[in-house]
N, C-alpha and C positions, 0 to 999 in steps of 0.2 A: 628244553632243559628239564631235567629232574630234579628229584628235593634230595638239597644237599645238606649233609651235618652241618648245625652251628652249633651245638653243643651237647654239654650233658645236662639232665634236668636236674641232678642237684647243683648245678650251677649257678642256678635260675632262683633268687628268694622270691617269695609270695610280697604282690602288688608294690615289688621293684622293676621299675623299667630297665631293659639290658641292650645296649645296642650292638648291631655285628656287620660285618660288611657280609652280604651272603653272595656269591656271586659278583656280579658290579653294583648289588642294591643294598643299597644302607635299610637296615630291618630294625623297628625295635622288638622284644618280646617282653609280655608280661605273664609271669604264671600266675594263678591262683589254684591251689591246690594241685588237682591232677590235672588239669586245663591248660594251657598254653596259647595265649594269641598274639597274630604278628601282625603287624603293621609296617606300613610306609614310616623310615624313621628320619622325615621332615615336617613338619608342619605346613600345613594347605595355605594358611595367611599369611608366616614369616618365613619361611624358610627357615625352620630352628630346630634340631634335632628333638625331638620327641624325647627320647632315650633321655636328655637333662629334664624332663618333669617327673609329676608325680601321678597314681593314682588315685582317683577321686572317688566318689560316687557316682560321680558324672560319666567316670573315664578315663583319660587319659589326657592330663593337662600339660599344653604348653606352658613354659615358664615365663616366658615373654610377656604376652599377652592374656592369656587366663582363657586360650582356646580350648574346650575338652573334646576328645574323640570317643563315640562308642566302643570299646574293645574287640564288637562281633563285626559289624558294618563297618567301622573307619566313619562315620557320619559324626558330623557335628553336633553338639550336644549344646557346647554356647557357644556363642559370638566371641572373636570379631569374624572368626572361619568361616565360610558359608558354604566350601569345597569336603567333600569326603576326601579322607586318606586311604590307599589302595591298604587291603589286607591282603593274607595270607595265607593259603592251607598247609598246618604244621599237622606234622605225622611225630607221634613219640612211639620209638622202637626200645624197648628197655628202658636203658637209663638215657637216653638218646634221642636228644631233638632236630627233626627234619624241618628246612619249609622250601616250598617251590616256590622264589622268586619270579619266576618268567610267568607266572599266569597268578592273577590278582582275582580276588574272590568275589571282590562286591563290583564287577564292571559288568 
């Protein structure tokens, strides 16, 4: 598979999580500034979409349980997780976000 559009980057607020079905893979993305990273959009402990937390300092926090994800790695940052989340190479074309679903970054 290729990287397919999910959006446009001003779509995308700074250290709002956004979730998309990209292909058949549920993705969240978070921008920060000109940045863009995608992640697995479940959580590794609960099964809880990413996309309803927030970010941290930590990362990327479950709301559930108060699991945080790296942004770059998908690694756990706190407990109760002990699982990485697969990430994602996004490509921005203009105003226009890519990400390839089918091949995960941190495996």
């Amino acid at each position: 598979m290729t990287a397919l559009r999910v959006c446009g980057l001003a779509d995308l607020k700074d250290d709002e999580p956004a979730g998309f079905q990209v292909g058949n893979v549920p993705v969240v993305l978070v921008r920060q500034g000109d940045q863009v990273y995608a992640l697995a959009d479940v959580c590794s402990h609960a099964e809880i979409a990413l996309s309803e937390g927030e970010v941290t300092s930590k990362g990327l926090e479950c709301w559930l349980h108060g699991s945080c994800f790296d942004l770059r790695t998908g690694q756990p940052s706190s407990p109760p997780a002990s699982e990485p989340v697969d990430t994602y190479a996004v490509t921005i074309d203009g105003d226009d976000v890519y990400v390839d679903p089918s091949r995960p970054t941190n495996r």
